[in-house]
C-alpha positions as CSV (number, residue, x, y, z in Angstrom):
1,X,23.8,19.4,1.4
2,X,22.6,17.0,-1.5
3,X,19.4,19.1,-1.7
4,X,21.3,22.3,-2.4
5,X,22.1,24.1,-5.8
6,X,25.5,22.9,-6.0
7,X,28.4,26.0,-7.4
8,X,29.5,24.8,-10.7
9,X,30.5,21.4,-11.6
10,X,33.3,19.4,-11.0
11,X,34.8,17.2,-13.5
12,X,37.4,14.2,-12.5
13,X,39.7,12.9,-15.5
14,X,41.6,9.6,-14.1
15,X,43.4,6.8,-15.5
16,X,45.3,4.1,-14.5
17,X,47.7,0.9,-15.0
18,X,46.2,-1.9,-17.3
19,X,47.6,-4.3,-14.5
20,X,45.5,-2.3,-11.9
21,X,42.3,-4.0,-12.0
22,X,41.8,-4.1,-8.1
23,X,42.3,-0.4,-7.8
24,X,40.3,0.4,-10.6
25,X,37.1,-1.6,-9.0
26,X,38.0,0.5,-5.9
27,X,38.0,3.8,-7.4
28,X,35.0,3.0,-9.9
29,X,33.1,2.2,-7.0
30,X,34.2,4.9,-4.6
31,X,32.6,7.1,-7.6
32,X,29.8,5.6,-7.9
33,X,28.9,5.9,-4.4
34,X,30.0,9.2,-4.7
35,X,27.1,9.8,-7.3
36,X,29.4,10.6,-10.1
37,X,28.6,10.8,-14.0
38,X,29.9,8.8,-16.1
39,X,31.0,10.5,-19.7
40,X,33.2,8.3,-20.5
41,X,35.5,5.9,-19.6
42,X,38.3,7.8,-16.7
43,X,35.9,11.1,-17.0
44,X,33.6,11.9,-14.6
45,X,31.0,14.7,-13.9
46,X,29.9,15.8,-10.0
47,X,28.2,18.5,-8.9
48,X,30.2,21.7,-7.3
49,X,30.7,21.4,-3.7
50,X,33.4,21.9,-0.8
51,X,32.6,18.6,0.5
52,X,32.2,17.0,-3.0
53,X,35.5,18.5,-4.1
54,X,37.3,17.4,-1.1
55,X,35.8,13.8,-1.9
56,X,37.1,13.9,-5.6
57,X,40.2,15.2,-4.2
58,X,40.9,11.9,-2.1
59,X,40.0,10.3,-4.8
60,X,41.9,11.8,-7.8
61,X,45.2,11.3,-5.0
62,X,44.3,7.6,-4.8
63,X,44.6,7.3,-8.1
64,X,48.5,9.0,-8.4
65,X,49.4,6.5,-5.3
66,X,48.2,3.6,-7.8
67,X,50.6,4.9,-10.4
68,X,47.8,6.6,-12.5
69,X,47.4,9.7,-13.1
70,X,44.3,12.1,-12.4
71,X,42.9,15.7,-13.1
72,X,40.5,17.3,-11.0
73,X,39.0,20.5,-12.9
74,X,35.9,22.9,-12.0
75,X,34.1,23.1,-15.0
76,X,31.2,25.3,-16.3
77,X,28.8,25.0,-18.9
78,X,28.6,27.4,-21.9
79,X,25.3,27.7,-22.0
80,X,21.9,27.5,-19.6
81,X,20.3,24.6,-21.7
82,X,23.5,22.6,-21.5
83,X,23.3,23.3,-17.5
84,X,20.0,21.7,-17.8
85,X,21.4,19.0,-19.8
86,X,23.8,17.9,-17.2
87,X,21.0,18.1,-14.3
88,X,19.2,15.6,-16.4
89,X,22.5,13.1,-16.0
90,X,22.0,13.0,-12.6
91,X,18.0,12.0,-12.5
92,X,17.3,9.2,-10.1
93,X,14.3,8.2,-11.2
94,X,15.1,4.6,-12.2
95,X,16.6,4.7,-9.3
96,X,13.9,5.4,-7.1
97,X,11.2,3.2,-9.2
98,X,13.5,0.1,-8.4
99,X,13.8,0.9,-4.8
100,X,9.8,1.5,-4.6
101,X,9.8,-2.0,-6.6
102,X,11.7,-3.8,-3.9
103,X,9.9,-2.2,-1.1
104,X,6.7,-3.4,-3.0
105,X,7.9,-7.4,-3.3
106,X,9.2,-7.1,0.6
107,X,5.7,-5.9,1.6
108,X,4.3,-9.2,0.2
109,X,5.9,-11.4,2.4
110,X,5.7,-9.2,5.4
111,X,3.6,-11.2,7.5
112,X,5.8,-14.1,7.4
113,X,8.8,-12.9,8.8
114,X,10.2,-12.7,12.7
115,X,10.3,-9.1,14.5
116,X,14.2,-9.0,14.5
117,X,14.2,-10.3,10.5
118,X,11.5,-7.6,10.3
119,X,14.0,-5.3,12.2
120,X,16.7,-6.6,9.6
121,X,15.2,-5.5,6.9
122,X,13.6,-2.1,7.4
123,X,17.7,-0.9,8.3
124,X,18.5,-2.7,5.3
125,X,16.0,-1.1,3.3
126,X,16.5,2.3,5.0
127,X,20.8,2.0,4.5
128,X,19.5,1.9,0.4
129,X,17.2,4.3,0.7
130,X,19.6,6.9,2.3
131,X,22.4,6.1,0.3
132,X,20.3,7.0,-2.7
133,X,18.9,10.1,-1.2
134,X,22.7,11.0,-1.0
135,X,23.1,11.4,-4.3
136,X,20.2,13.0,-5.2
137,X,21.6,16.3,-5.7
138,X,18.4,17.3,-7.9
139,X,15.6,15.9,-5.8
140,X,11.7,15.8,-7.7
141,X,8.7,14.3,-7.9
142,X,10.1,11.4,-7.8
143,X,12.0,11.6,-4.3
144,X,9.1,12.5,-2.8
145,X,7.0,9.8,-4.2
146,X,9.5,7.2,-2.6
147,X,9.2,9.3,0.9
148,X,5.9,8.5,0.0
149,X,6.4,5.1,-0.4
150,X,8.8,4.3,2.3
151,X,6.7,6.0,5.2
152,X,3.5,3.3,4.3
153,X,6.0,0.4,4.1
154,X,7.2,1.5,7.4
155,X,3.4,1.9,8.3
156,X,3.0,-1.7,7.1
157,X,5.8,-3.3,9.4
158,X,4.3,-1.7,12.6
159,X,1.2,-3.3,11.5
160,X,2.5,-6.6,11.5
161,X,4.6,-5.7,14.5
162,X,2.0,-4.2,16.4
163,X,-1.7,-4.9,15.5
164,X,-3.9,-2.5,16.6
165,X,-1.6,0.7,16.9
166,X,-3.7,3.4,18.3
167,X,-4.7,6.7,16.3
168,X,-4.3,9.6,17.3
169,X,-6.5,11.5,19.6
170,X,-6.8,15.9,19.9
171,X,-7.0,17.4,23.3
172,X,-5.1,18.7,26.0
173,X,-3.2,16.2,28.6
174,X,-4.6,17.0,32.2
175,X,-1.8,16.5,35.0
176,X,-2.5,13.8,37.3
177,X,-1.7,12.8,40.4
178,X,0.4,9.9,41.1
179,X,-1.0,9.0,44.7
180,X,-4.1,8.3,43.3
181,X,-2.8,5.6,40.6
182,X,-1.2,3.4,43.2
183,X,-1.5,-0.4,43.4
184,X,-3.5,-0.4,40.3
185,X,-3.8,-3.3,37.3
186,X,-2.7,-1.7,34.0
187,X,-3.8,-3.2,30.5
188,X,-2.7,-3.5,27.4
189,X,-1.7,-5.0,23.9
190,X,-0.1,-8.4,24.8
191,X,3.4,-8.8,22.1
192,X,4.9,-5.9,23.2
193,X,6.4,-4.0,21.3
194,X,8.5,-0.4,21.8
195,X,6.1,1.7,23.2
196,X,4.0,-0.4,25.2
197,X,7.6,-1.8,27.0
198,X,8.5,1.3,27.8
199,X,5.3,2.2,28.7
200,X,5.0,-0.2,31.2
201,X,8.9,0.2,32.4
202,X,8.1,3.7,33.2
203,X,4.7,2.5,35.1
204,X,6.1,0.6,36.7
205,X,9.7,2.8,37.7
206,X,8.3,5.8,38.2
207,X,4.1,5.9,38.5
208,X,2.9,2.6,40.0
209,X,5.9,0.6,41.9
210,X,3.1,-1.7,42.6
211,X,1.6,-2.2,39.2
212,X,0.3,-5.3,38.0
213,X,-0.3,-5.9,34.1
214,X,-2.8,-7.8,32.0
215,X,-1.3,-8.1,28.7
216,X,-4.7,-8.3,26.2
217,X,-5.6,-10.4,23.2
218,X,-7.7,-7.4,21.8
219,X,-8.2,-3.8,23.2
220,X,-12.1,-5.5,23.6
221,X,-11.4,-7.5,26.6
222,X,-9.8,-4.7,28.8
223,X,-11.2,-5.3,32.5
224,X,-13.3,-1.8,32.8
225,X,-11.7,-1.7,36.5
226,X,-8.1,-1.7,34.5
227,X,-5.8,1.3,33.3
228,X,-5.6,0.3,29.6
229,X,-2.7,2.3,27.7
230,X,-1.8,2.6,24.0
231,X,-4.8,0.9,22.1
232,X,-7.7,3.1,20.7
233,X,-10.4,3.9,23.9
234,X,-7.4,3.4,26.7
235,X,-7.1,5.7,29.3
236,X,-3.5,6.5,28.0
237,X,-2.7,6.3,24.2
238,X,-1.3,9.0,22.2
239,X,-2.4,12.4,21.7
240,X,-1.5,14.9,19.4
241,X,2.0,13.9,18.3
242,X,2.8,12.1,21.5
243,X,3.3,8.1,21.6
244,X,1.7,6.9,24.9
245,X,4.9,6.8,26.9
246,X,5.0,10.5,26.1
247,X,1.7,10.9,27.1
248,X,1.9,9.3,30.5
249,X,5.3,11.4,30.9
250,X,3.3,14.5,30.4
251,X,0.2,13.2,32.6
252,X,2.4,12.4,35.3
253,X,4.4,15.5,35.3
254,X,7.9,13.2,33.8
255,X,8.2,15.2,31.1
256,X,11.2,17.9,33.3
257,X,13.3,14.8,33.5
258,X,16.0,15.1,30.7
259,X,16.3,11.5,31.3
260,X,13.4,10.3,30.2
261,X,13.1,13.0,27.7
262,X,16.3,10.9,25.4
263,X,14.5,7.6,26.0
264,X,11.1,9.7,24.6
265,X,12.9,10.5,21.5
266,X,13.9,6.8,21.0
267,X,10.4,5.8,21.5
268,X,8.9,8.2,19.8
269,X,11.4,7.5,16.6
270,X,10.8,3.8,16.5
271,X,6.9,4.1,16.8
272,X,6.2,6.9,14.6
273,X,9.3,8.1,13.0
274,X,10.8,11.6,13.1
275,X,14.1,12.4,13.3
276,X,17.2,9.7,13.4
277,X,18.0,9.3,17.2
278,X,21.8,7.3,17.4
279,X,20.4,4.9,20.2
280,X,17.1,3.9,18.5
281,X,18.7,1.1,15.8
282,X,20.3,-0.5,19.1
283,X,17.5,-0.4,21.6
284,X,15.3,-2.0,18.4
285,X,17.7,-5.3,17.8
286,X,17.8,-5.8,21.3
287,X,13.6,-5.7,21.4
288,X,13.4,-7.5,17.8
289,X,15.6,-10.4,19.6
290,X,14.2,-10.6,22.9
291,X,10.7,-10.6,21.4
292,X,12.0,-13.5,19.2
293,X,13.4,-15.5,22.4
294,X,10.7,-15.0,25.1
295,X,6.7,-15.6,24.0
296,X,5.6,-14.5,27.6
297,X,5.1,-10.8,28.4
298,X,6.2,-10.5,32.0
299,X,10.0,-12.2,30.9
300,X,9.9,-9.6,28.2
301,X,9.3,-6.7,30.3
302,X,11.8,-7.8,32.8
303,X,14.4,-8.2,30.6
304,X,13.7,-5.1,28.7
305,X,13.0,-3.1,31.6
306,X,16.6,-3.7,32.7
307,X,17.7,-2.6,29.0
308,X,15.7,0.7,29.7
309,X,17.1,1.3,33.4
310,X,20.8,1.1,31.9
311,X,19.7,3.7,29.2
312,X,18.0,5.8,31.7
313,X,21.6,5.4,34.1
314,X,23.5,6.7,31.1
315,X,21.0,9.3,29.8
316,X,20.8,10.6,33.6
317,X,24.5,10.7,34.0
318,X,25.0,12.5,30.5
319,X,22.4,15.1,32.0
320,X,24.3,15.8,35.2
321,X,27.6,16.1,33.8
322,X,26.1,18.9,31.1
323,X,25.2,20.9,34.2
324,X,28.5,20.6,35.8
């Protein structure tokens, strides 16, 4: 783990063939993503670590195969400042200020951009970001100002996204029953966007088959005799740490399906962040592009809805082969 103590210090010695330039670009940049020091030209200080070592290992054999030569060496330091001293080689601070810079001259021109460039970006932005996080093998202040930093830009893009994102709300989630919400005209944010798609996918699959929709200009002009959902003052928005589809799973007694518990984590992820899911960065392009392609909200719930019945085949599948 990057965030770990690492045991000891590796240094890698290499050199190679003045007519190797193309391998020594390679190997200099293999390093450098590595997070490697520098001391001078063909030496190079790391961190200890299996992993790390194993890296510098691949590395250092590359380099023989080239018809260079390379050392690999665990090294120590002779005394507790000069420990220190070779912590301080790895600071990422510049490192950080320059991302947090970038993020800062992307947030200008926000506003101006498509969802799927929008889409484009934030993974673009988050690819940096976690590479540089990689190599922070002494993490500070100024790691966790850029966490900082990166959850309000993320913050900004669902704004431009999805005006009027709902707080959160405390309380408990009463169970409801479905019989009673039949044949009903549901309401919401018109643009949809992640959760209120899947929202209405999962009205309409599982809740209401006979659901109609009003998609809304602002929250303001909800019909009172309509089920608004995911806007401040709906009937169904989130609470607690749930995203609305989560809390119309949990109000409709969903929440045993394992199912629609992996397409809550997607949703969940892609409205209000968490932990990585492997599907989310998928289900987002294909949203970011059909957003961009269809300006009316029933074609866009169609097509997504048939995006989330494939995932919810796969997901349910997946589920019944774990128990067999």
């Amino acid at each position: 783990m990057a965030n770990e103590d690492p045991p000891g210090w590796l240094l890698l010695v290499v050199s190679l063939p003045t007519d190797g330039a193309t391998a020594r670009m390679r190997i200099w940049r293999a390093l450098k993503a590595l997070g490697c020091v520098a001391l001078r030209d063909g030496a190079y200080l790391m961190p200890g670590g299996d992993e790390r070592a194993q890296a510098l290992k691949d590395l250092a054999d590359e380099c023989i195969r080239e018809r260079g030569n390379a050392w690999l060496m665990a090294v120590q330091p002779r005394l507790a400042d000069e420990d220190e001293t070779w912590r301080a080689l790895f600071d990422r601070s510049n490192e950080y200020a320059e991302l947090r810079k970038t993020w800062k001259e992307a947030n200008r021109g926000l506003a101006a951009l498509s969802a799927a460039e929008l889409a484009r970006l934030q993974r673009k932005l988050q690819r940096e970001f976690d590479a540089l996080k990689a190599i922070d093998f002494f993490p500070g202040d100024a790691s966790a100002e850029s966490e900082a930093a990166w959850t309000d830009f993320c913050r900004r893009i669902d704004s431009v996204l999805s005006p009027d994102e709902p707080h959160e709300m405390a309380g408990s989630i009463p169970r409801l029953d479905p019989a009673q919400y039949q044949g009903r005209t549901w309401a919401t944010r018109r643009r949809l966007w992640v959760d209120r798609v899947a929202s209405a996918w999962l009205i309409r699959r599982f809740i209401d088959s006979e659901a109609r929709f009003r998609w809304l200009a602002a929250p303001s002009d909800c019909p009172k005799s309509a089920l608004g959902f995911d806007f401040d003052g709906a009937r169904f928005t989130h609470v607690g740490n749930r995203v609305t589809f989560e809390t119309l799973m949990a109000s409709f007694s969903l929440d045993g399906d394992p199912a629609l518990q992996r397409l809550a984590t997607i949703v969940h992820h892609l409205d209000v962040g968490g932990d990585p899911v492997p599907e989310a960065s998928g289900f987002e392009a294909v949203m970011a592009g059909a957003r961009e392609r269809l300006d009316d909200d029933d074609a866009l719930l169609a097509e997504m809805s048939t995006v989330l019945d494939s995932l919810y085949a796969h997901f349910e599948r997946a589920a019944h082969k774990a128990k067999t």
